[in-house]
C-alpha positions as CSV (number, residue, x, y, z in Angstrom):
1,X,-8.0,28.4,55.1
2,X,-7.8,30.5,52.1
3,X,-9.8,33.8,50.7
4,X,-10.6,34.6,47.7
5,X,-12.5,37.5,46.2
6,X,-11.3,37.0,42.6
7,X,-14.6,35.5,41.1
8,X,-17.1,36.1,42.9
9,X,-17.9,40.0,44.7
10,X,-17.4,39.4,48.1
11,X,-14.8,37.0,49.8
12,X,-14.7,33.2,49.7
13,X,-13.6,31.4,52.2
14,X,-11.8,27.6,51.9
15,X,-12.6,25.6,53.7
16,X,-14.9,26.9,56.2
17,X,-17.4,25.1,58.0
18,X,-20.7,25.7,57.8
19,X,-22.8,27.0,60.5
20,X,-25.9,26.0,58.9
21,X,-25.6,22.5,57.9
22,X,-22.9,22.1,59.6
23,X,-20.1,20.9,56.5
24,X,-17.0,21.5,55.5
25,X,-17.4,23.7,52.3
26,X,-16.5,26.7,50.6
27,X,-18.2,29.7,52.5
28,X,-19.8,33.0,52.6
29,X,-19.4,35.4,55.6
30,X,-22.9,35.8,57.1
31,X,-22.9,39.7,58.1
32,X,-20.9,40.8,54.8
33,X,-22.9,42.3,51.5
34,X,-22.6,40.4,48.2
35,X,-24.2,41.1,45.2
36,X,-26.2,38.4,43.3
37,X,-28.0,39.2,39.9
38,X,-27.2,42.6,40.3
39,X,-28.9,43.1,43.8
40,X,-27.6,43.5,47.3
41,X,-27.6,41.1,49.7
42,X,-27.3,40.2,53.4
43,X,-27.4,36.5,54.6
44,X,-28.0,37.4,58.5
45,X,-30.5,40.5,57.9
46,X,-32.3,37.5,55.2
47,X,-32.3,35.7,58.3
48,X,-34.2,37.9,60.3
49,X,-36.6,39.5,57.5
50,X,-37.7,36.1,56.7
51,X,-37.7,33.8,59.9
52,X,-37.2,36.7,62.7
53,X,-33.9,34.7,63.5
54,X,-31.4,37.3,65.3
55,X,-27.8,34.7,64.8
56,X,-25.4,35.2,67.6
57,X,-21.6,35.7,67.3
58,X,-21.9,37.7,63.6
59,X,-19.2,40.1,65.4
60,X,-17.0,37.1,66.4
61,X,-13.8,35.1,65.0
62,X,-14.8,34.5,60.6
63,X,-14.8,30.5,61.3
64,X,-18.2,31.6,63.4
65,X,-20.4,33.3,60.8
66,X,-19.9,31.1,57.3
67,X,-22.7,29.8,55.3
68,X,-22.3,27.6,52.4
69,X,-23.6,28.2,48.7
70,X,-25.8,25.6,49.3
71,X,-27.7,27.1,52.6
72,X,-27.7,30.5,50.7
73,X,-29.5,28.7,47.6
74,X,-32.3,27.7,50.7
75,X,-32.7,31.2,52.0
76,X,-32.9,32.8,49.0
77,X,-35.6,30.4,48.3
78,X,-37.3,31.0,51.4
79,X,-37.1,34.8,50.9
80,X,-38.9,34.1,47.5
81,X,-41.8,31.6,49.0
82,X,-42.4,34.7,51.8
83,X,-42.8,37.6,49.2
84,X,-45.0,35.1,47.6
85,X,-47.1,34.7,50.2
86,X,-47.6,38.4,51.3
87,X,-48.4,39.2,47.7
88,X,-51.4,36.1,47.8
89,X,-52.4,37.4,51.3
90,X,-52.8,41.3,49.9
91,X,-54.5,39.7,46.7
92,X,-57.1,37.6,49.3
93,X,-58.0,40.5,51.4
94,X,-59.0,42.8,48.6
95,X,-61.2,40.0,46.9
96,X,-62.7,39.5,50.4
97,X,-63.6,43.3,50.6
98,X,-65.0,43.3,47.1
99,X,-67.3,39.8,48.3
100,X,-68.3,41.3,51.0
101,X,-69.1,45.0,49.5
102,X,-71.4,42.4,47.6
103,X,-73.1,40.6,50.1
104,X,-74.1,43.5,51.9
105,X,-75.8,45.1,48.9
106,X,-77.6,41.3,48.5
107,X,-78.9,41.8,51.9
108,X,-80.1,44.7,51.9
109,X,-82.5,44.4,48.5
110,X,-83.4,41.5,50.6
111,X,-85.0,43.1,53.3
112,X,-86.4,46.5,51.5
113,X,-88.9,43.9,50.7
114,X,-89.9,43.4,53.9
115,X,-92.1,45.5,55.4
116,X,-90.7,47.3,57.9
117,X,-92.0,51.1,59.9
118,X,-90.1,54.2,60.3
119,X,-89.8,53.3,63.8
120,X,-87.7,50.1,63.2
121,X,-85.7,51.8,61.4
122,X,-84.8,54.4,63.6
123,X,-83.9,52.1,66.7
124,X,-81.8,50.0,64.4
125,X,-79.1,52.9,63.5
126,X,-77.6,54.3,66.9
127,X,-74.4,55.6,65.3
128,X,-74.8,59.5,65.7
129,X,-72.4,60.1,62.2
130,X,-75.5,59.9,60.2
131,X,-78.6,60.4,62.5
132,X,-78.9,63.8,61.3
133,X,-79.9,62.3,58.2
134,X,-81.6,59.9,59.1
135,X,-84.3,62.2,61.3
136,X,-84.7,63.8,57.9
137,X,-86.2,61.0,56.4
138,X,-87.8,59.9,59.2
139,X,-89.8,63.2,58.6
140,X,-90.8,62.6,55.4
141,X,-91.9,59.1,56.4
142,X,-94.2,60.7,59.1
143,X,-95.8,63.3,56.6
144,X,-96.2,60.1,54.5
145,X,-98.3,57.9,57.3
146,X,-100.4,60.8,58.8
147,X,-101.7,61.4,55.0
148,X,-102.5,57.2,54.9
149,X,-102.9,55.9,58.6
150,X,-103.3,52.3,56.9
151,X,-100.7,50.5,54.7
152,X,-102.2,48.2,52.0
153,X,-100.7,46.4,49.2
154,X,-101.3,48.3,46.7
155,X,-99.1,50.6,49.1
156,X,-96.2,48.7,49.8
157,X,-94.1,49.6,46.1
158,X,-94.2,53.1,47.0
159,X,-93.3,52.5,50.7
160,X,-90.1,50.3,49.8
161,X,-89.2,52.8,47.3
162,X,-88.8,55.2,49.8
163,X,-87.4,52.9,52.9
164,X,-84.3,52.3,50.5
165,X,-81.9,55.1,51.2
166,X,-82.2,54.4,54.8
167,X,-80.8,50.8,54.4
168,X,-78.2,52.3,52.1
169,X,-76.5,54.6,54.3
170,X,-76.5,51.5,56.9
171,X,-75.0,49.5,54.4
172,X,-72.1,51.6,53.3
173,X,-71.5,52.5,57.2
174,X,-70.9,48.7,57.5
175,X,-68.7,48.7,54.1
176,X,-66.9,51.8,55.8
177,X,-66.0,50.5,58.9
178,X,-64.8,46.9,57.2
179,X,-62.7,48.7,54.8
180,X,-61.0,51.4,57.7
181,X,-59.6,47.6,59.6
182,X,-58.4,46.0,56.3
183,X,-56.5,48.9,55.7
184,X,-55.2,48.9,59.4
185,X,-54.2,45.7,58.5
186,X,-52.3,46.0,55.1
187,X,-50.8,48.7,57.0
188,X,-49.3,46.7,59.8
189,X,-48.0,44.7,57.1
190,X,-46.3,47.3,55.5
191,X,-44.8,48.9,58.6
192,X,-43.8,44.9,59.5
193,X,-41.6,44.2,56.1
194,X,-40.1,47.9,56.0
195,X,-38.9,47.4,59.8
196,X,-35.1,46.5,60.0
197,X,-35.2,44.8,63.4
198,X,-38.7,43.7,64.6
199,X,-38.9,42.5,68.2
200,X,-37.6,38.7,68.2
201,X,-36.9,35.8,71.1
202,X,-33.8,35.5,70.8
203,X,-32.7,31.6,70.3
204,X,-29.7,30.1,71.8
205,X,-28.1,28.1,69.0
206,X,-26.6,24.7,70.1
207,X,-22.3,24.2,69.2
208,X,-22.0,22.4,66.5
209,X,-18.8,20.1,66.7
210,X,-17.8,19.2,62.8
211,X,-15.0,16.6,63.7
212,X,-13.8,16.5,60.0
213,X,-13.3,20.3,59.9
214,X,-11.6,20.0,63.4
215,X,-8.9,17.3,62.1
216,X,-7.9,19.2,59.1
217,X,-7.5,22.2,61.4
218,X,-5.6,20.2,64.0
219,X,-3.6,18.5,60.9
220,X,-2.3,22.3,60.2
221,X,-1.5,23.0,62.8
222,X,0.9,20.2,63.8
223,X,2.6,20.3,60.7
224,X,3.4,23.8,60.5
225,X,4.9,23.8,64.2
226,X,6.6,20.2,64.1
227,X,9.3,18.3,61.8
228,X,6.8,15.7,60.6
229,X,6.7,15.3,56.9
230,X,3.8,15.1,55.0
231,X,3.6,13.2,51.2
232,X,1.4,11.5,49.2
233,X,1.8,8.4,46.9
234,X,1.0,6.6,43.3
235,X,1.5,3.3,43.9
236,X,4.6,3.0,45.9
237,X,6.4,6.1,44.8
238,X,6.9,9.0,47.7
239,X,5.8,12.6,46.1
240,X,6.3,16.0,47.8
241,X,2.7,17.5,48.6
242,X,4.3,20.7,47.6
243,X,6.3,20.4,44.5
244,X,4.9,17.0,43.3
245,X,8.8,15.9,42.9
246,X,8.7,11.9,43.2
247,X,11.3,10.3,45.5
248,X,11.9,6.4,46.2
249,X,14.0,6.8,48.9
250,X,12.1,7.9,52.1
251,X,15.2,10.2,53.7
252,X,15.4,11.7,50.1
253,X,11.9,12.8,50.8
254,X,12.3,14.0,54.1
255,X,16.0,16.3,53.3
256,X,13.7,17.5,50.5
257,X,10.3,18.2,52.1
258,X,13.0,20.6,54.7
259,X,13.3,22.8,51.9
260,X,9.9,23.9,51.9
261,X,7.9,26.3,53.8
262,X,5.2,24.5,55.7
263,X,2.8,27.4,56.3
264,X,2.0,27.1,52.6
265,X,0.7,23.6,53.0
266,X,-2.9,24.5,53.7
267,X,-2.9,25.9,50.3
268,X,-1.6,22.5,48.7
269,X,-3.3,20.1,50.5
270,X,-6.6,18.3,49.6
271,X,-9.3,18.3,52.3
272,X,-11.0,15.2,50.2
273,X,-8.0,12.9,50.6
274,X,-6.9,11.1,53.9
275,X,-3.5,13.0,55.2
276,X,-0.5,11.5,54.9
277,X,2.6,12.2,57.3
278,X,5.9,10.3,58.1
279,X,6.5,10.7,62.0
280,X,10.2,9.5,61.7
281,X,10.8,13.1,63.3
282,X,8.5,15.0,65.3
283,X,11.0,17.9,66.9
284,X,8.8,20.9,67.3
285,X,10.0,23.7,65.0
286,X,9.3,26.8,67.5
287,X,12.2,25.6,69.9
288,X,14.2,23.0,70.8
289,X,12.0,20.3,72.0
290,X,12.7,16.4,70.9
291,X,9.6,15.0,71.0
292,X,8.5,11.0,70.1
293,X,4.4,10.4,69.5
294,X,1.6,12.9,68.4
295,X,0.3,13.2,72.1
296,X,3.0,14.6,72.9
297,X,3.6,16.9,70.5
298,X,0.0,17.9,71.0
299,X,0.6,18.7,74.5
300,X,3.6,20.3,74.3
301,X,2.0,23.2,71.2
302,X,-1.0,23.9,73.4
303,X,0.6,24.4,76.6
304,X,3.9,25.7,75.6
305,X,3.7,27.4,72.4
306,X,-0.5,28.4,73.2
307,X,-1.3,27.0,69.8
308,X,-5.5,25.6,69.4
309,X,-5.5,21.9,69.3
310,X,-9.1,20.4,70.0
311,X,-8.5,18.0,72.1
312,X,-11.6,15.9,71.0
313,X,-10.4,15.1,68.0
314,X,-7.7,11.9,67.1
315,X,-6.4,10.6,64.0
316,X,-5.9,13.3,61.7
317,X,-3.8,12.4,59.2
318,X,-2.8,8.9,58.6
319,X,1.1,7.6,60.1
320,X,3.7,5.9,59.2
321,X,7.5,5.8,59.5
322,X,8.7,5.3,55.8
323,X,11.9,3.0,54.9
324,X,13.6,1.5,52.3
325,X,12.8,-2.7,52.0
326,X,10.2,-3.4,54.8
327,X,7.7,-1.4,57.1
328,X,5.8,-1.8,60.2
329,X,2.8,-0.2,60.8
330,X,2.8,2.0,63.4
331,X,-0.7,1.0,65.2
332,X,-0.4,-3.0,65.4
333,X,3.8,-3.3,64.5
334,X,2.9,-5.8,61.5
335,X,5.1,-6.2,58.6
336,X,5.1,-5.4,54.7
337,X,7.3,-5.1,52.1
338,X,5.6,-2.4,50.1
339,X,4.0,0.8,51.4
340,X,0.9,0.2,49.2
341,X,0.0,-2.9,51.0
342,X,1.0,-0.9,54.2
343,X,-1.8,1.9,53.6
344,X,-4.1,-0.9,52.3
345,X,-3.5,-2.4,55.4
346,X,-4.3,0.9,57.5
347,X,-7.7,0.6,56.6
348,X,-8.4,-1.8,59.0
349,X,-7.2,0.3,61.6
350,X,-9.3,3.7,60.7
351,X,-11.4,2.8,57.3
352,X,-15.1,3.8,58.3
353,X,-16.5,1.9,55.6
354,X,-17.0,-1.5,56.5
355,X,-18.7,-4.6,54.8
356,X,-21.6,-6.1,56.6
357,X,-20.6,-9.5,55.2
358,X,-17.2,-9.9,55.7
359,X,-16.3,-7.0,57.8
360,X,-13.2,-5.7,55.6
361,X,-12.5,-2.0,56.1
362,X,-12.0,1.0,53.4
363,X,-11.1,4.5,53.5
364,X,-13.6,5.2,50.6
365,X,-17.4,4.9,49.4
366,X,-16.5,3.8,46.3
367,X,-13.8,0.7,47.1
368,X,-16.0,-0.8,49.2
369,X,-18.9,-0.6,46.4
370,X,-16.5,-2.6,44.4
371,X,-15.6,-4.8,47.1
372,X,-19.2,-6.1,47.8
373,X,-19.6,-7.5,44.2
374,X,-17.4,-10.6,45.5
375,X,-19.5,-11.3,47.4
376,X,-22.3,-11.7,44.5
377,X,-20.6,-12.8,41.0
378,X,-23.6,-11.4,39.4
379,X,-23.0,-7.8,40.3
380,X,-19.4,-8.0,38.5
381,X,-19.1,-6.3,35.7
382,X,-16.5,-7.5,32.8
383,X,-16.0,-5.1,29.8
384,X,-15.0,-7.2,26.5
385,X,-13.2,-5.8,23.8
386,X,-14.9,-5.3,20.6
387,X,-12.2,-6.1,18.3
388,X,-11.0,-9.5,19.5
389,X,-13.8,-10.6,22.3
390,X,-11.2,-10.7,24.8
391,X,-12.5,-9.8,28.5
392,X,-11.3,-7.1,31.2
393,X,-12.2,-6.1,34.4
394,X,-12.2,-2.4,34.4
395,X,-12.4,0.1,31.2
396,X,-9.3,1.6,31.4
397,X,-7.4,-2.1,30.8
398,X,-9.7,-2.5,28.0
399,X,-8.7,0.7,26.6
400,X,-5.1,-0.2,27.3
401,X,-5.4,-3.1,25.4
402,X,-7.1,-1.0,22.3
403,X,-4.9,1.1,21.6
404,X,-1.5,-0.8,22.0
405,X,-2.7,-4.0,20.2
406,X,-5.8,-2.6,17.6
407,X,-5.0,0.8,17.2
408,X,-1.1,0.9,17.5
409,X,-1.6,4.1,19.6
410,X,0.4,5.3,22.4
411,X,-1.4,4.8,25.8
412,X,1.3,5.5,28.6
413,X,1.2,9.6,29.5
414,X,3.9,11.2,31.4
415,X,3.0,13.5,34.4
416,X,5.5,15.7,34.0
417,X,5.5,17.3,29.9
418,X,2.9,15.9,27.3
419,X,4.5,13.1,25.6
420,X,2.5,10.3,25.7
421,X,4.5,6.5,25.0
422,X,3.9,2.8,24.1
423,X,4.6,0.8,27.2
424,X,5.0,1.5,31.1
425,X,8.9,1.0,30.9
426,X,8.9,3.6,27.7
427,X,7.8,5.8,29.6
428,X,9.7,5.2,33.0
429,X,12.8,5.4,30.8
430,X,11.7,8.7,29.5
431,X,11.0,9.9,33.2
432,X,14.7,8.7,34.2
433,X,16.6,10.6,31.0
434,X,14.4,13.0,30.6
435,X,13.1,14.5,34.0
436,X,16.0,13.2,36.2
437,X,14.2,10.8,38.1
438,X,16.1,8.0,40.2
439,X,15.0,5.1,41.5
440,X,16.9,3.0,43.3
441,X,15.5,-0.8,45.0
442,X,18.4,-2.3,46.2
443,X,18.1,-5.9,47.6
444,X,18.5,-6.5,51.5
445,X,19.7,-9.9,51.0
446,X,22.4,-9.1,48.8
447,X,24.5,-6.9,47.4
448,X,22.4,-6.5,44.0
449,X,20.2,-3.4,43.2
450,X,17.5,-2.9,40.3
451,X,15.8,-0.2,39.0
452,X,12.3,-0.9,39.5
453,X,10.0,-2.9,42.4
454,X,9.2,-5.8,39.6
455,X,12.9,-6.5,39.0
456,X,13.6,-6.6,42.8
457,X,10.5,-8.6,43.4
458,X,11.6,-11.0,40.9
459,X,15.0,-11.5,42.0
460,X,13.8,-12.1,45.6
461,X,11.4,-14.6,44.5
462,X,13.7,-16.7,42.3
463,X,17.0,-16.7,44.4
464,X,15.7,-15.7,47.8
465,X,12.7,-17.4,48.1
466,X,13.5,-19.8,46.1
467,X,9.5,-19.8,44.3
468,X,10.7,-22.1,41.8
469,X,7.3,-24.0,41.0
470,X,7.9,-25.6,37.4
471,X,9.7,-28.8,37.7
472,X,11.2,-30.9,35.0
473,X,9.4,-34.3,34.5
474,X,12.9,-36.3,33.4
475,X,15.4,-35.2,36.2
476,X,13.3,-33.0,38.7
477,X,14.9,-29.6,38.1
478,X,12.8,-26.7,39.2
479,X,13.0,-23.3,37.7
480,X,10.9,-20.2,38.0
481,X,9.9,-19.2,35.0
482,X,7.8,-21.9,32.5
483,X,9.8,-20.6,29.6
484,X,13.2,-21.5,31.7
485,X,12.0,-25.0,31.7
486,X,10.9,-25.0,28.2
487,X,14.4,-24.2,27.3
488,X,15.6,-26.9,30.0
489,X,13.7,-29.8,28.2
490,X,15.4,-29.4,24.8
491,X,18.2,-31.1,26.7
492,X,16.3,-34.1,27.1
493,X,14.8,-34.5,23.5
494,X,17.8,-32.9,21.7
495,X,16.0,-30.4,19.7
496,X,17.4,-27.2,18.4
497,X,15.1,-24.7,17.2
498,X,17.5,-21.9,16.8
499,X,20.0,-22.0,13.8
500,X,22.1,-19.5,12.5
501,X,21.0,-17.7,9.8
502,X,25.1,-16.9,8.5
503,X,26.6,-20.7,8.9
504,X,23.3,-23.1,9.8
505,X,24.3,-23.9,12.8
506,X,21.6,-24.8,15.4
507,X,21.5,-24.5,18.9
508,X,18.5,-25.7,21.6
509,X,18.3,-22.0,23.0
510,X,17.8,-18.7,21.5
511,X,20.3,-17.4,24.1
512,X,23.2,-20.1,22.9
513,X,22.4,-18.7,19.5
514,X,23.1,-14.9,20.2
515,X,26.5,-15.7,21.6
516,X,27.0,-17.9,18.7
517,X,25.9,-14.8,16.5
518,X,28.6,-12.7,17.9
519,X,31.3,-14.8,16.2
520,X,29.9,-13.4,13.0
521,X,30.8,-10.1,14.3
522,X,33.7,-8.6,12.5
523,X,34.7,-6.4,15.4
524,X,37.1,-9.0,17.9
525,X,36.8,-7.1,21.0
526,X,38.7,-9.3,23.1
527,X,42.3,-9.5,22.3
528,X,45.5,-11.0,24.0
529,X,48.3,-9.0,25.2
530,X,50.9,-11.4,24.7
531,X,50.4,-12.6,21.0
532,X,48.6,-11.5,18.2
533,X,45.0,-13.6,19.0
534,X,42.0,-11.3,19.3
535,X,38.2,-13.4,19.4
536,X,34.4,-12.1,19.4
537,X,33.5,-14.3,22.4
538,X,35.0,-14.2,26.0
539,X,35.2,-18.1,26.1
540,X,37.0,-18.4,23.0
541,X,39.0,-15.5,24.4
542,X,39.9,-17.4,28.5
543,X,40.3,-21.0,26.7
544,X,43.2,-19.1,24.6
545,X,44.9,-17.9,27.5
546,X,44.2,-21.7,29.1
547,X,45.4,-23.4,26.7
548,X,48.7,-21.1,25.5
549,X,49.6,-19.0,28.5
550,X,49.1,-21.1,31.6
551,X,52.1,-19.6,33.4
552,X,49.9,-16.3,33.4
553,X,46.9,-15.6,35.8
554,X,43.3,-15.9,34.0
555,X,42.1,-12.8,33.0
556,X,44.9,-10.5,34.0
557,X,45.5,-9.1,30.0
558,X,41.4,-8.3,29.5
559,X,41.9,-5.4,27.2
């Protein structure tokens, strides 16, 4: 796990699991200020402003109180809904004061024109705020009915007109007393949002168990404090996960993975990729233990060394036991004579993605996308090439094809520097002379040794295996290649095709023809050390010393 505070202003942590959504991401700590568009910011106090959450362990270990970019994103929007909705709910309550300021004033024109006594009045109103007021124009309403005992119509104007100030002071009283509790209200409000911890029940948050974030953890862990070495692989080359330096020779990997420090391989390693280790050793590095499987070397960190290992976690990284020629897996002991098939084969012992129609197992999403358009032609895509019609399956051997046949361009680009070349064995050449790279394949059924898996694999096919599947028509000789054969039948019909461009000779294979071509050469480099006979051609050269010095053994004056 690794911190970084370089871009961002506060510290990063990656990986770190999130306690929010629960995955493997880079994190925040919880209970730490960050700034974001130039304001501060507090993920756990956002927490409890905006859902009254109080989160547990904020003072514990850091792999306790992370939170993702993503879950901050959420809460941020959450904080931004809330303000929203306090501003609508102030908004709301003033309108409804204003509505109801209105109604009042509607109801009471409404019953002024009623006709109503002094009397009536007076019982109505019991609050003793304003009774002082109100006996004082309950005077001047008695002065008024002692001078006319008996209301008419003609009377009632002049009555309502003066009944009207006693309905208003009623009226405001009401407005008074509606406005005094919305403003206890908005105040409450206030007092709530400015308070740093309100009074919350406190929720007990269930573990969350991330089982990937626990096997990259566990993978650490082992290889720091054991002997196992970790790689990865292009094709069927070995590559040191922390130098990149290729190797062909799995004990040429493992003397040079010793040279490194493993603490630093949580900083190199890819938390996205399925890790690989070879468990040819597994010696604990803190002391002097030999040990032989994982479980035990499991065992023996936690209870000896006190090292965290959770114990509900398996299959970490992905094992195998690397040699040169054939391997065995180490799960079911089965065969193979390259590692790619190996890993491909691995699958089927921990690939979660599985096809519901044959049931074939991948590590990845994406592989077994592609492998379920077998199972219906029409999903397979071809790509055809625009120039010359001619189909592929996949873009990049279209674009291959492009640019070495169309465009002439190169296509082939080294790893290692920028040069970019022609061909795939340009460019291995280039990686050979110019980078120091050696591979070795030697043969395990001979004595014979190639420099690349395609020469090896075609040696053991042809003289091993004896594959030899075209077969002459005329006298049932079998060869390998068809262009073997082809060269095979001129013996039959007596054609030559090649001829010397020097003399006109003609011979029935191109390879009969360069050896002829050599006699052409000025430069005799084989020359006898008894007389003065020198030749261009070795046969010319051992039917000389044949023919005119028996008595001496064949081949003994080479110069």
């Amino acid at each position: 796990m690794t911190t970084n505070t370089t871009n961002t202003k506060g510290p990063i942590i990656d990986p770190g699991l999130c306690r929010c959504c629960g995955t493997a991401k880079k994190c925040r700590l919880l209970n730490v200020e960050y700034e974001w568009c130039g304001q501060k910011e507090v993920y756990s106090d956002m927490f409890l402003d905006c859902f009254g959450l109080l989160l547990s362990h904020l003072d514990g270990e850091v792999e306790e109180r992370l939170i993702c970019a993503s879950c901050v994103l959420r809460l941020r929007d959450a904080m931004l809904f809330r303000k929203q909705v306090l501003q609508c709910e102030q908004m709301l309550l003033k309108n409804k004061i204003h509505a109801d300021s209105n109604d009042i004033k509607l109801k009471t024109e409404a019953e002024i024109k009623e006709e109503m006594t002094v009397d009536d009045v007076v019982d109505s109103i019991s609050n003793d705020d304003c009774l002082d007021d109100l006996n004082d124009v309950a005077d001047d309403a008695d002065l008024q009915i002692k001078e006319e005992p008996t209301i008419t119509d003609n009377t009632k104007s002049s009555k309502m007109i003066k009944r009207r100030p006693i309905e208003d002071i009623r009226a405001k009283k009401e407005l008074m007393l509606r406005m005094k509790r919305t403003k206890e209200k908005l105040n409450k409000l206030k007092e709530r949002d400015k308070t740093d911890r309100p009074i919350v029940t406190l929720v007990k948050k269930k573990t969350h168990v991330d089982k990937e974030y626990n096997a990259i953890n566990n993978a650490i862990t082992m290889i720091e404090c054991s002997y196992v070495c970790p790689f990865f692989t292009i094709y069927s080359d070995y590559y040191c996960i922390y130098c990149k330096e290729m190797f062909t020779d799995a004990d040429a990997l493992r003397a040079h993975t010793l040279t490194h420090d493993p603490v630093t391989y949580k900083d190199v390693m890819d938390a996205k990729k399925n890790v690989l280790v070879d468990i040819d050793r597994i010696d604990c590095r803190l002391c002097q233990a030999n040990i032989d499987n994982i479980d035990s070397l499991k065992c023996h960190l936690t209870k000896i060394h006190g090292k965290i290992i959770n114990e509900e976690t398996s299959n970490e990284f992905l094992k195998f036991k690397l040699r040169t020629g054939k391997m065995s897996c180490t799960e079911c002991g089965r065969s193979f004579n390259f590692f790619q098939a190996l890993r491909k084969h691995m699958a089927e012992h921990f690939g979660t993605y599985i096809c519901d129609v044959c049931g074939a197992h991948y590590f990845e999403e994406r592989l077994l996308t592609f492998h379920k358009k077998i199972h219906n032609p029409k999903d397979v895509k071809s790509f055809s090439c625009s120039e010359c019609g001619k189909i592929f399956k996949s873009k990049k051997s279209r674009y291959l094809h492009i640019a070495k046949i169309h465009r002439n361009e190169p296509a082939y680009s080294c790893n290692k520097c920028d040069e970019v070349f022609f061909s795939y064995h340009l460019r291995y050449k280039h990686k050979i002379e110019e980078h120091g790279e050696h591979r070795v394949f030697p043969c395990e059924n001979c004595d014979k040794v190639y420099n690349s898996r395609k020469s090896l694999r075609e040696h053991n096919r042809k003289s091993h295996l004896l594959l030899l599947k075209h077969e002459c028509s005329q006298c049932e000789r079998k060869f390998y290649l068809p262009s073997q054969l082809k060269d095979h039948m001129t013996s039959h019909t007596g054609e030559r095709n090649f001829r010397c461009e020097y003399c006109g000779k003609s011979y029935p294979r191109l390879k009969s023809l360069k050896v002829h071509m050599d006699s052409h050469n000025t430069e005799k480099r084989y020359k006898c050390g008894l007389c003065a006979a020198s030749y261009t051609q070795l046969n010319n050269f051992k039917n000389h010393m044949k023919s005119k010095h028996q008595s001496m053994e064949n081949g003994s004056q080479f110069s």
